[in-house]
N, C-alpha and C positions, 0 to 999 in steps of 0.2 A: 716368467712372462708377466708382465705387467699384466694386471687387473683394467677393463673396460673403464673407461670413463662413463658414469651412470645417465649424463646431461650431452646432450647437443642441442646448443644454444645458437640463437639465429639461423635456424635454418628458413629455405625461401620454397612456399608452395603456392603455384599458380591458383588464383581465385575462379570463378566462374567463366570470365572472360578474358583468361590470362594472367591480369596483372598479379604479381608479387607480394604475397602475402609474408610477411613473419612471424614463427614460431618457433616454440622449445619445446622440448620434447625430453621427460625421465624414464628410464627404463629401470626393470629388475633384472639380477644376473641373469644372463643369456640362457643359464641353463633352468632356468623358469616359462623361459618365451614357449610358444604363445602365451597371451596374456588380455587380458579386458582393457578396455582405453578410457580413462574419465576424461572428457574435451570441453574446455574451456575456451569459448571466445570473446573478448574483450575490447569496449575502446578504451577502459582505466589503463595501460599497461602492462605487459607482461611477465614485467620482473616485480610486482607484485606477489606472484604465484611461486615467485621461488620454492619457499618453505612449505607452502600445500603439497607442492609437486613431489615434492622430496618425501613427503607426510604418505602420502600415496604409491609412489616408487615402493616404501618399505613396506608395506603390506601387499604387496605383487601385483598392484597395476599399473599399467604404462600413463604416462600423465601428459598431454598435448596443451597446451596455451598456445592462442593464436592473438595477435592485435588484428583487430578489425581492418576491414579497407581506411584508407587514408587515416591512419592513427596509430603514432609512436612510429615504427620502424615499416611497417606494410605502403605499398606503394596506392596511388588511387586516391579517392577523394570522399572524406569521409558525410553522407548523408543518412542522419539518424535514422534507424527502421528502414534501411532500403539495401539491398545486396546480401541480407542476410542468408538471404535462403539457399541462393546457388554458393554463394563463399563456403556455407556450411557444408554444402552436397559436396564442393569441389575436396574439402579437404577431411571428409569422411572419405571419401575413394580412393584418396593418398594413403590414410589410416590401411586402411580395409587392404591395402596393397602389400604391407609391410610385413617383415618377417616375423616380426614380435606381435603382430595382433592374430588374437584369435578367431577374430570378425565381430563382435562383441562391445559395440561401443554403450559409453555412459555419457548422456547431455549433460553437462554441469552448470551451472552458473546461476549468482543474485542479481538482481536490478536489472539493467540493460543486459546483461550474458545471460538472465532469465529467458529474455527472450532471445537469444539466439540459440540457448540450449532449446525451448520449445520450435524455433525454426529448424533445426539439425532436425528432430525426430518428426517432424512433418515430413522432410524433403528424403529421410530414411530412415522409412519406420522400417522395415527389415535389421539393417542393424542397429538401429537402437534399439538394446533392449530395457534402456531405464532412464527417467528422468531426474536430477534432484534441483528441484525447482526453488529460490529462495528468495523470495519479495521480489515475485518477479515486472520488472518495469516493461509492458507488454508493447506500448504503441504511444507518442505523442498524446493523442488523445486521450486517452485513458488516463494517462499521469500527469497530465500537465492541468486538466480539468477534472472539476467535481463531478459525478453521476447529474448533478442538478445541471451541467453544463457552464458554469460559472468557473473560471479563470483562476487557478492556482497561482496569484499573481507570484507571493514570495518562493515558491519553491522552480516555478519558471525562471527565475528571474537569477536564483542562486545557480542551479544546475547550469543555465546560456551561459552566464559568464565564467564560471569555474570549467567547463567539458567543452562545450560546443562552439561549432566555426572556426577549429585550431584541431593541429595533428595533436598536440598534447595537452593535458589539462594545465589548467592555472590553480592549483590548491593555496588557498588560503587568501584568494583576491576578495570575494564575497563577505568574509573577515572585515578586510582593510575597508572596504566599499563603507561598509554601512556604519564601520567606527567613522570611519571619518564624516561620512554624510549619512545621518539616523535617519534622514523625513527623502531619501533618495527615490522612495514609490511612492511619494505623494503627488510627486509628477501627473501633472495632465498633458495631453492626452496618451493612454497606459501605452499606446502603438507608437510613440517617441520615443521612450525609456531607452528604447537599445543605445540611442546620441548621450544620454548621461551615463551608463554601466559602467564605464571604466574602460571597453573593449571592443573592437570591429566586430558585431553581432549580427552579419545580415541574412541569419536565420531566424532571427528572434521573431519579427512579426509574422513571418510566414506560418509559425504554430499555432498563431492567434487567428489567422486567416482561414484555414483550412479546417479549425474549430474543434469540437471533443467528437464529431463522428466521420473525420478522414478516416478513409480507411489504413488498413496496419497491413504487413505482411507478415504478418503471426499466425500462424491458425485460430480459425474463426471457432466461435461454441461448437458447428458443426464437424470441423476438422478434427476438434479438439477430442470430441467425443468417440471418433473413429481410432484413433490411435491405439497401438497394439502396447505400447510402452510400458512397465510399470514405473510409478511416479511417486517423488517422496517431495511433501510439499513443507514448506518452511513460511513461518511467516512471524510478527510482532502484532503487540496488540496496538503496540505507537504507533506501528507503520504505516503510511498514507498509502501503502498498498497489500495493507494485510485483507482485503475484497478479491485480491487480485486470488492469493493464495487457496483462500477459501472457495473463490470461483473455478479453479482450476481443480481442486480436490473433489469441488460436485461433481465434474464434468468430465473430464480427462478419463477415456475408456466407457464411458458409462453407455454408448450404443450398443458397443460389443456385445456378443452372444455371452462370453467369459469374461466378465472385465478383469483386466491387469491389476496385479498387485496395487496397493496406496497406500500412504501412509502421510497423518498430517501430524506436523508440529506447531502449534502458537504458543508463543513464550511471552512475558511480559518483558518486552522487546520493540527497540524502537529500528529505523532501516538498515542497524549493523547489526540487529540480530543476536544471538546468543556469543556474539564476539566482542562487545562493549565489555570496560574494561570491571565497572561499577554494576550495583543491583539497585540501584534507583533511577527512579525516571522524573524527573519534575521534582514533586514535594510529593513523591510515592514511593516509599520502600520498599522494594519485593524480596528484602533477603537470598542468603544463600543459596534456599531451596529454590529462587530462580533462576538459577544456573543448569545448563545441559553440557554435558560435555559432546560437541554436536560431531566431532570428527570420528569420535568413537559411535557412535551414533548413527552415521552415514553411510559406516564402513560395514558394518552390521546388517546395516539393511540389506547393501545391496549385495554381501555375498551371503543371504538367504534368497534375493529374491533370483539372483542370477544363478546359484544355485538348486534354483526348483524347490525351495523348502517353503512352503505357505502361499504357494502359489494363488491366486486369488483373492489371496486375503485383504482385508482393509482394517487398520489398525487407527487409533488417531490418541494422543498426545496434547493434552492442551492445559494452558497454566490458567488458574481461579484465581484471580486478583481479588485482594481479600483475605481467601481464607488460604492463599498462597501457598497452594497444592497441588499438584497435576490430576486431570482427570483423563484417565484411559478409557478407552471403549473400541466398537468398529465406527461408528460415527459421528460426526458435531454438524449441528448441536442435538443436545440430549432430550428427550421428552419433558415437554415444557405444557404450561396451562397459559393462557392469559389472564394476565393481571392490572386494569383499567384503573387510573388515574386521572379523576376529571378535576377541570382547572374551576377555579370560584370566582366572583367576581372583588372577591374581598382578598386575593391574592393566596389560598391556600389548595392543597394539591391533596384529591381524597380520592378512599377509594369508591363514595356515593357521588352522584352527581348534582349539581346545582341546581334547585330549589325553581329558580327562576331564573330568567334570561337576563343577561348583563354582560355593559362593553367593559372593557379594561384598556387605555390608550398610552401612545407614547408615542415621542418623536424622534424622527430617524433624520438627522441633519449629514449627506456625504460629506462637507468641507470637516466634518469632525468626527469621524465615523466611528460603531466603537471597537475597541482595540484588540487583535489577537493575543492570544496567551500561547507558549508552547506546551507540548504535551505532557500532561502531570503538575504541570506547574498552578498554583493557586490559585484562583481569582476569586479569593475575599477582596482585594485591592481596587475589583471594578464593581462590588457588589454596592457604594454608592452613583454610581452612574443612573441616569434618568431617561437614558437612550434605550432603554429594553424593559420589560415587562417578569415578571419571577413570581412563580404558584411554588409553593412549600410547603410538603407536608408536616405531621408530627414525626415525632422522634417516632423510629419502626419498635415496635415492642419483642420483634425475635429478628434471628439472621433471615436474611433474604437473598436466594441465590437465582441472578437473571444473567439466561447465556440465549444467546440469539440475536439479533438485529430488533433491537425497540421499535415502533412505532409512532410517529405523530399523527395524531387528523386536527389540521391547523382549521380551525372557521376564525377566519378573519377577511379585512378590508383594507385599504391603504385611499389616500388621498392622490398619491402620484400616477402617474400616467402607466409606470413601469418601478416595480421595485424588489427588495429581495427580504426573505424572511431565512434568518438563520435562526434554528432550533437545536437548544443544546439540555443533555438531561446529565446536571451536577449531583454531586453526594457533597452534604454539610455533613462533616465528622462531626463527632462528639464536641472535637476540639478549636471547632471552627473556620477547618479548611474549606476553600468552596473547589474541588476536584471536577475536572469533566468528567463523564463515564462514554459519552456516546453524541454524534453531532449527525447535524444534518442540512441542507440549505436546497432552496426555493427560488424562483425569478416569476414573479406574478405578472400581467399587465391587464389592465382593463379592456373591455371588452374581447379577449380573448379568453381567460378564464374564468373557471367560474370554482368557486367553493363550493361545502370545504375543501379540503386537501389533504392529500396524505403524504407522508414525508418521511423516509425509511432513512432511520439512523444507521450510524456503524454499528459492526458489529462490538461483542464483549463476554466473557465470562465473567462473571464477578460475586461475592459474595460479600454484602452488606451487613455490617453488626448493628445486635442493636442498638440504638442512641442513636444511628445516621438519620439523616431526612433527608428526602428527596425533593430534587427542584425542579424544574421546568421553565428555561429561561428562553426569550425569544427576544430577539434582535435582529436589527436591518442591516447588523455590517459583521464583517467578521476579518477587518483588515492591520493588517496587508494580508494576510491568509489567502483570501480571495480577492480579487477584484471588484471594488465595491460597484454599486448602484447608482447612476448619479441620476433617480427619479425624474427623468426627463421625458423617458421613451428614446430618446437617442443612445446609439453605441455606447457603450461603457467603454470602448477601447479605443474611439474614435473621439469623443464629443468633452470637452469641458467646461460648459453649461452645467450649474449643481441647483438643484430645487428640493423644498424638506418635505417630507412626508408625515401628515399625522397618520400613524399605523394603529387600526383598531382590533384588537381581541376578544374573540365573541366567547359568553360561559351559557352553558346553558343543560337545561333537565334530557333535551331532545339530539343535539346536534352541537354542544356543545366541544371547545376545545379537548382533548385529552392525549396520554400517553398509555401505548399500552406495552407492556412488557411481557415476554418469555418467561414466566418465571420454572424454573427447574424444578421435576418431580422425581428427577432419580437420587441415588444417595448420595452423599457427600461425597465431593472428588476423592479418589487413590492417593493415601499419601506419595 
């Protein structure tokens, strides 16, 4: 007798309101079944998953991929962040039917399937009993804007035309796009762009419309916190949504009477994660010991936690950039002191504060704005620029290890009507790289606030040697990254009218600018 074919490909399962969804599906030998389901739903396509599926088959769980509504082979029309929830329920119940499940499902998926794996286990927390959640892209909102609400202009702009408004993606037009046209987002006004992309985009403004607090159909903090699931969370430290990760690892179960299992990972990792094929990021090396081998890793987890072994437990996993070590424990971040860095009016960065009160100025012109950097990559190359302002301390006399979310409190002033303060806190190596460690950004307007201000950068583990200094660098633009400011008070995505801002930086003994840092009191990270 012929041996089972392990794969049924293309199969079609009604979504919430009927329509036709496609999936594949891997099984283990029959005489295995029942068996745990890990579900993947996707708009990348399906035959991506081939080899996971297969990865998964051989360790004895059933593996489901589904394309999303209107995307690749599923019938319907694909609207990002909408139909996930009933799609999921519809084909969890299909699941849950079969001969081969044990009733037993696993949410899977990064990015966008982030959030359709957190949708599934909202819409069935009974059978999900686990999450593995990996940079997860929660909501428009969220991802497409900064926490400060300012417009992700380059990575909106990449994602629309590569994914969106089309059943299948366009890989590699984003590419073409900007080799060929470099200054393609200098464009005014930013709600036109979609006429130059390359692409019929007639979603693109509508994400700009609806702003960074539309609502999502993700589970909210509260939902989130309810859930019964244990959750393995994944994230980078590149990742523009390694917040996301970190957010979901505070929260996820934490109502509960018991909370579920968890387990975080941060790796020095940009949004493919510990699946990149290199250990550098930018002009950062993180070596081999930046490597996880994440499949053995996931598989591990979850047949301890589906197994009842460590039930409760909360474990976390995180890479020290630096001294490029993982540090284990139950939580992140680790017991930390504050460590205050105040800016001077003479441009140095200490840790006494200044003497006397003194401005520090600079001008923020949008028709020139200044330029982004990608992540890791150097910017000694913009350290002569005149458009931003930069406190430096001395070289640090021993290692410094700061893990947590830094803080700014900006006192300053601007001339224009409406403007934006981008805060960024660099390390000068020894050898005279200018590296980010940590960002953050601002949208001020007159007579609406008032200073100072406080400005929560990203997060970071890190461990500084001695010889580095630390900077403190502040700027009006941070583009294309964001959406610049065009100091008017008019729309930044409507309007182009540009007027320049003299931006002031106040130093001072009392209320002065400063940074303050996490610095860590536990030992040295677990090799």
């Amino acid at each position: 007798m012929n041996a089972p074919v392990p794969v049924r490909a293309n199969e079609r399962v009604a979504g919430w309101d009927g329509t036709p969804l496609a999936l594949d599906v891997q099984l283990p030998e029959p005489g295995a079944w029942p068996v745990p389901t890990v579900v993947t739903r996707t708009p990348y396509g399906r035959s991506g998953h081939l080899a996971e599926g297969a990865g998964w088959r051989r360790r004895g769980f059933a593996y489901v991929v589904q394309d999303v509504r209107g995307r690749y082979d599923s019938d319907g029309t694909w609207q990002p962040y909408h139909n996930e929830r009933g799609d999921g329920a519809a084909l969890a119940d299909w699941i849950l039917k079969q001969p081969w499940s044990d009733g037993r499902l696993v949410a899977y998926g990064g990015s966008y399937a982030g959030h359709t794996a957190w949708a599934l286990a909202a819409e069935r927390p009974k059978a999900v009993r686990a999450v593995v959640s990996m940079g997860p892209s929660m909501a428009l909102g969220r991802t497409k804007f900064e926490r400060s609400g300012i417009l992700r202009l380059a990575e909106h702009a990449a994602w629309w035309v590569e994914r969106a408004d089309g059943r299948t993606s366009r890989d590699g037009l984003t590419a073409l796009l900007f080799r060929e046209c470099p200054e393609l987002l200098d464009h005014l006004p930013v709600m036109d762009l979609a006429d130059r992309l390359g692409a019929r985009l007639p979603g693109w403004a509508r994400v700009i419309e609806n702003g960074p607090d539309h609502r999502a159909e993700g589970p909210d903090t509260s939902e989130l916190a309810h859930l019964p699931a244990a959750a393995l969370h994944i994230g980078g430290w590149y990742d523009l949504l390694v917040d996301e990760a970190l957010e979901h690892f505070h929260h996820a179960g934490s109502a509960l009477p018991r909370r579920p299992s968890r387990a975080l990972v941060i790796g020095p990792w940009g949004h493919d994660l510990g699946y990149a094929p290199g250990t550098r990021i930018g002009d950062r090396e993180h070596g081999p010991q930046g490597r996880l081998d994440l499949g053995a890793l996931q598989v591990d987890w979850l047949r301890r936690v589906l197994g009842g072994t460590g039930r409760g437990a909360s474990e976390t996993t995180v890479f020290t950039v630096g001294a490029d070590r993982w540090r284990t424990g139950a939580s992140w971040p680790p017991p930390s002191t504050e460590a205050v860095w105040h800016a001077h009016p003479d441009g140095t960065l200490a840790p006494q504060a200044a003497s006397a009160d003194g401005d520090v100025r600079f001008r923020y012109d949008p028709a020139d704005p200044h330029p982004s950097r990608a992540p890791g990559v150097d910017r000694a190359p913009l350290a002569a620029r005149r458009d931003a302002v930069r406190f430096t301390s001395t070289a640090l006399e021993a290692p410094m290890t700061v893990a947590g979310n830094p803080v700014v409190v900006l006192n300053a002033d601007s001339s224009a009507v409406s403007t934006d303060w981008i805060v960024r806190w660099n390390e000068i190596t020894a050898d005279g790289r200018r590296l980010e460690l940590a960002h953050g950004s601002l949208e001020t307007r007159h007579g609406r606030d008032a200073g100072p201000y406080t400005i929560g950068l990203t997060p970071l583990d890190i461990t500084l040697p001695a010889g580095s200094r630390l900077q403190l660098e502040l700027t009006g633009s941070d583009f294309p990254r964001l959406a610049r400011s065009l100091n008017t008070g008019a729309d930044r995505y409507r309007g182009t009218a540009l007027a320049v801002a003299e931006q002031t930086v106040r130093t001072g003994p009392l209320d002065g600018t400063r940074l303050i840092l996490p610095v860590a009191t536990t030992e040295e990270p677990t090799p």
